[in-house]
C-alpha positions in Angstrom: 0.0 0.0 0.0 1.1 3.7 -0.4 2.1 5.3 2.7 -0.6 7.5 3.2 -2.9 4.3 3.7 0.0 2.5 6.2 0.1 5.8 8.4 -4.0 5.8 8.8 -3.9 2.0 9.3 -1.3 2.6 12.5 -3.6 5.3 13.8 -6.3 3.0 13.4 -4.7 -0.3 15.2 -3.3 2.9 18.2 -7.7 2.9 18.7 -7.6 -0.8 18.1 -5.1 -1.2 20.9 -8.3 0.3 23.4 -8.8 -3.2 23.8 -6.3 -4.1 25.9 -6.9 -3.0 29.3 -3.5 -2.5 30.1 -3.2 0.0 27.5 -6.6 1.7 28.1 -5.5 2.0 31.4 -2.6 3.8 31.3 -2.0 7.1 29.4 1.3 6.8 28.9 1.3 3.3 27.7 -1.7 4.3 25.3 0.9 6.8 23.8 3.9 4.3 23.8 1.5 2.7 21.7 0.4 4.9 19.7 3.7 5.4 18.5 4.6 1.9 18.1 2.2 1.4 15.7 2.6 4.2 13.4 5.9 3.9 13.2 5.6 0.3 13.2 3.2 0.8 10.0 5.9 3.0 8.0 9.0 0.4 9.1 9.3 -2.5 6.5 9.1 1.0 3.4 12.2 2.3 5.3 14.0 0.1 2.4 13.5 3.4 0.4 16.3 5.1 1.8 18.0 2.6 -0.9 16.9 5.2 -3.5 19.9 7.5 -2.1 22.4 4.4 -3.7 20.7 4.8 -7.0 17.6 3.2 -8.3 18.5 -0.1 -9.4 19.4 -1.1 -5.9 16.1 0.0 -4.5 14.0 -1.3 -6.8 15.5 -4.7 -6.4 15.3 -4.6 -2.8 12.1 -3.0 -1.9 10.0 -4.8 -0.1 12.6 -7.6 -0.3 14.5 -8.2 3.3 12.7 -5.6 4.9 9.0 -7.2 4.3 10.4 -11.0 5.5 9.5 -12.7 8.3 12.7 -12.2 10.0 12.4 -8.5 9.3 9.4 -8.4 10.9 10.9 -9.9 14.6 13.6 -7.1 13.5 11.7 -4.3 13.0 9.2 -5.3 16.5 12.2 -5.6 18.8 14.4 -2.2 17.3 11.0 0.2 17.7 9.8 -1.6 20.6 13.2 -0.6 22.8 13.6 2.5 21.2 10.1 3.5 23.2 10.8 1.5 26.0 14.3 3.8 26.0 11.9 7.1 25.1 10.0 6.6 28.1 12.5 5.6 30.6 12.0 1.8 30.6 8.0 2.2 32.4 6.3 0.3 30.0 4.6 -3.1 29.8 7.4 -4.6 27.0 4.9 -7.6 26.0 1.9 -5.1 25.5 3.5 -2.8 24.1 5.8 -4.9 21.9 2.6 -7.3 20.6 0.5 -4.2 19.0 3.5 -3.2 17.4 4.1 -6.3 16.1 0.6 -6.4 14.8 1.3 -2.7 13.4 4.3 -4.3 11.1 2.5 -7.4 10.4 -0.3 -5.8 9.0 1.9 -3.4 6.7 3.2 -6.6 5.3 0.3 -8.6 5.0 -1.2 -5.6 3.1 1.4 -5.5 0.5 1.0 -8.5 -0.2 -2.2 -8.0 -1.9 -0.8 -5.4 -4.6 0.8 -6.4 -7.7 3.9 -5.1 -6.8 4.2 -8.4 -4.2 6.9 -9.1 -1.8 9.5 -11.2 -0.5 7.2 -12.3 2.7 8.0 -15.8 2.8 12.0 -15.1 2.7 14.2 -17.0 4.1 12.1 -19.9 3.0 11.9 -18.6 -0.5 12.7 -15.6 -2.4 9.9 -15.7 -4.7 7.7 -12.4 -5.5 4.7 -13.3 -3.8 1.9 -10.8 -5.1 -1.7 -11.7 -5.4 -3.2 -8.6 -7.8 -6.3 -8.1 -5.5 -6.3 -4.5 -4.0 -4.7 -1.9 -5.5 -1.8 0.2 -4.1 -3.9 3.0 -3.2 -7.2 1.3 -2.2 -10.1 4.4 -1.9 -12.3 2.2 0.3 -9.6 1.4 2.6 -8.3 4.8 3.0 -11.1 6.6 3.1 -13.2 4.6 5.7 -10.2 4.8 8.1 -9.8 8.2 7.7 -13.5 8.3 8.9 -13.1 6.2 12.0 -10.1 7.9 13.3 -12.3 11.2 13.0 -15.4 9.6 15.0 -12.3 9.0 17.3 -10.9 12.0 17.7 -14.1 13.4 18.0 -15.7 11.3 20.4 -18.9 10.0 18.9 -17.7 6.8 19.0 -15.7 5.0 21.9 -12.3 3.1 20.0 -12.7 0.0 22.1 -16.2 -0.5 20.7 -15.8 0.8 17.4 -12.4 -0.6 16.0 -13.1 -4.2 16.2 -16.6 -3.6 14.4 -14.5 -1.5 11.7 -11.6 -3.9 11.8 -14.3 -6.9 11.1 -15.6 -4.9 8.0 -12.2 -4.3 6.3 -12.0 -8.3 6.6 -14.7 -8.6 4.9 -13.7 -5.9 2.5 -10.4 -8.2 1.8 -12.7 -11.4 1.5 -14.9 -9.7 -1.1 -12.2 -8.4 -3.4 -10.2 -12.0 -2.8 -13.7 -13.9 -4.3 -14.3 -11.6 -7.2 -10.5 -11.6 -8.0 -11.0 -15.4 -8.2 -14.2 -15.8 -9.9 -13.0 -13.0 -12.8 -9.6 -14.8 -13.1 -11.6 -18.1 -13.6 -14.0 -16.8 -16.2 -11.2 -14.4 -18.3 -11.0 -17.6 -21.0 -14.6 -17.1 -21.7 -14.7 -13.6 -21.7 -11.9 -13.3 -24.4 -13.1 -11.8 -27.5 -9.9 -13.6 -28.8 -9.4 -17.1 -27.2 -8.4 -18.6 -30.2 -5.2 -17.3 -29.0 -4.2 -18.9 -26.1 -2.2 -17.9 -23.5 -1.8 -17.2 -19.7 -3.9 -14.6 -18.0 -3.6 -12.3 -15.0 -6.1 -9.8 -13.6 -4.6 -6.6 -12.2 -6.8 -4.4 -10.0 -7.1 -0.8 -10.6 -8.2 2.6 -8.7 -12.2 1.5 -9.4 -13.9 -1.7 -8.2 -15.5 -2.8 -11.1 -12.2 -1.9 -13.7 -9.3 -4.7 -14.0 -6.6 -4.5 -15.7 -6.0 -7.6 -17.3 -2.5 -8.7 -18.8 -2.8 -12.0 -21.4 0.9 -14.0 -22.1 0.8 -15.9 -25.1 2.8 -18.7 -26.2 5.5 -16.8 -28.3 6.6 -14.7 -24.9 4.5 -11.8 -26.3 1.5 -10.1 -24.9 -2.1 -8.4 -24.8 -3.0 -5.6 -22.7 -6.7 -4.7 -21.8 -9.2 -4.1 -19.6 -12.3 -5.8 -18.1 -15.7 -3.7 -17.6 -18.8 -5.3 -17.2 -18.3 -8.8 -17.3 -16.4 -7.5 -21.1 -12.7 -8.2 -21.5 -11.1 -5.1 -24.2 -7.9 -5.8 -25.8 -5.9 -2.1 -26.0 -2.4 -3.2 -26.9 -0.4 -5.6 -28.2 3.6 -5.9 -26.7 5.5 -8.1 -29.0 9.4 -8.6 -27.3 12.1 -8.0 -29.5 14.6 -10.2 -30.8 17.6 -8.6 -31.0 21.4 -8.9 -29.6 21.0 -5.9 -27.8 18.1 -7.5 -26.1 20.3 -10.3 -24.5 24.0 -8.2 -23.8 21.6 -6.0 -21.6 20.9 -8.4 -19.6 24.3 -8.4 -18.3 24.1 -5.1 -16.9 22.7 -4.5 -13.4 20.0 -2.0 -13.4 18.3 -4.5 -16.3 19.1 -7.4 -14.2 17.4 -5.4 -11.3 14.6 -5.0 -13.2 14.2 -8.6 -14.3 14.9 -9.6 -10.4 11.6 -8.4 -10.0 8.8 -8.7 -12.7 8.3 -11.8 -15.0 5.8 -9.3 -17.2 8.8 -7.4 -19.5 8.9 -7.0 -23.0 11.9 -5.5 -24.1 11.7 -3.2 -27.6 14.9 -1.7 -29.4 15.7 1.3 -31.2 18.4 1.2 -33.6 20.4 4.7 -34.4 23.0 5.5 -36.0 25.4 6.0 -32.7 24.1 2.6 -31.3 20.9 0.9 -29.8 18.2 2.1 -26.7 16.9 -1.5 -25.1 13.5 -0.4 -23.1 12.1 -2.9 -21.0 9.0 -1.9 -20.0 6.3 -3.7 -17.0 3.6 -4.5 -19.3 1.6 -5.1 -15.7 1.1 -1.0 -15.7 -0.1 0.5 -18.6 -1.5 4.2 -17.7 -2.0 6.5 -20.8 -1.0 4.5 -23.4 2.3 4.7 -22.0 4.1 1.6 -19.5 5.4 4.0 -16.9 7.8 1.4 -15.0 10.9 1.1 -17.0 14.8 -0.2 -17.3 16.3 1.4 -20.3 20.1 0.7 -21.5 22.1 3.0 -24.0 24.3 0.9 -25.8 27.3 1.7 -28.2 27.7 0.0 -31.5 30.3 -2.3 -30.1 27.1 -3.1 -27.4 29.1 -1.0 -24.6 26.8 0.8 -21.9 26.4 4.4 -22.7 23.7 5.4 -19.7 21.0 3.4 -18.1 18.1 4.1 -16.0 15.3 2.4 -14.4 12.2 3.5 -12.1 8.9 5.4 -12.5 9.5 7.7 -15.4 7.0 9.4 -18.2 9.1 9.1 -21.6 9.6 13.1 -21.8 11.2 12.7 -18.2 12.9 9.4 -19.6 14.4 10.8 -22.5 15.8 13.8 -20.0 17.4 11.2 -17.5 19.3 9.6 -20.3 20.3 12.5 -21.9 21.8 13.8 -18.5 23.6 10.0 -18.4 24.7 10.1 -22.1 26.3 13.7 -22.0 
């Protein structure tokens, strides 16, 4: 999730914590808690830092280590002694300690149900675990916590009796999205206006409810990029991946291998010119515009040396400006 929704998802397990009578008791506990879990909420995304290495180092860790299992116990014991050292070694370590574990688990559960995925199950496997069922920034989610920590604030509604009523309807929220995410995913065969061409399918959520994303592989590597509406699967692209020497020296480079680490949805295009070659590899998983915003582009002699790379978030107008500033 983005990290406006993590911070409101803190604030709301700091009212969830009401529960506990040892924290509802005590007012300085409450705000050792308080601060646990917010923080606690924003810890596993402190990987971004990596960004001040360069890009291709962050965007093959994020949400790597940092959202594992051991992370987790790491993260839980680091901002649980840095409060217990804040306030002077007076609080209730397992109390305190178990809703900030909750805060961090819950970050990393979240993730999990983006496309981006993470490295959760690490040490026991590396694999991008990413189940495409809520979308980074979920509307729903942030919105209705943004209400519930207002009825907090302003007191209409006690937090010990209305967080776990709220908490039990974002459940269900996740339950509902998981089912129609299953039952769409199921049914995208039939709904192909082109099944004759067969091929792997995956359904990507998307800012609305009912919009999908949906992302078909076919059997030559290539693939088709639409949308489903309405029980109504539209084809809007077509990425066919280039064969091309370029295509393979580039992956010898580390921002493309970087890049690769994490998506098994590229398509790499190349541009010939008369100085040497551009290899884009673009996430066909995020199409936005027309364009495929997440990117690894390599500049590459006519001898197939690296002339400038870059990869990340990037418009191509603010593309072609990065590698101009790594070319020259």
């Amino acid at each position: 999730m983005d990290s406006g929704t993590h911070l409101v998802m803190g604030l709301g397990l700091a009212g969830l914590s009401m529960v506990d009578p040892v924290v509802a008791a005590n007012s300085t506990v409450f705000a050792a808690v308080v601060a646990g879990t917010v923080i606690g909420s924003q810890a596993p995304d402190l990987d971004g830092l990596l960004r001040l290495k360069n890009n291709a180092t962050y965007i093959k860790n994020h949400r790597g280590f940092s959202h594992s299992i051991p992370a987790a116990l790491i993260w839980t014991l680091l901002i649980t002694f840095a409060i217990q050292i804040v306030f002077k070694g007076q609080l209730p370590l397992l109390h305190v300690g178990g809703w900030v574990m909750l805060a961090v688990a819950v970050h990393i559960i979240s993730d999990l149900f983006n496309s981006y995925g993470t490295q959760a199950a690490r040490p026991f496997s590396k694999r991008w675990i990413s189940w495409n069922i809520i979308h980074i920034f979920d509307p729903v989610i942030f919105v209705s916590h943004l209400i519930a920590i207002l009825l907090w604030v302003a007191g209409v509604f006690p937090p010990a009796a209305m967080f776990p009523v709220f908490y039990a309807l974002i459940v269900c929220y996740y339950a509902w999205r998981t089912t129609v995410h299953y039952r769409l995913e199921t049914r995208l065969a039939a709904l192909d206006p082109e099944s004759a061409d067969k091929g792997e399918y995956v359904l990507i959520p998307t800012l609305s409810l009912f919009t999908w994303n949906v992302v078909k592989q076919l059997k030559d590597g290539s693939f088709v990029i639409g949308d489903l509406k309405n029980q109504r699967v539209r084809w809007l692209d077509r990425a066919r991946c280039d064969d091309h020497p370029a295509v393979n020296q580039s992956k010898n480079d580390p921002a493309i291998q970087s890049f690769l680490y994490l998506t098994s949805f590229a398509c790499a295009e190349v541009k010939e010119y008369s100085w040497g070659y551009e290899v884009r590899w673009s996430d066909v998983r995020y199409r936005h515009r027309k364009q495929y915003p997440f990117v690894a582009v390599l500049m590459l002699d006519l001898d197939y040396r690296t002339i400038g790379s870059y990869v990340g978030w990037l418009s191509d107008d603010r593309l072609k400006k990065r590698l101009r500033m790594n070319t020259y």
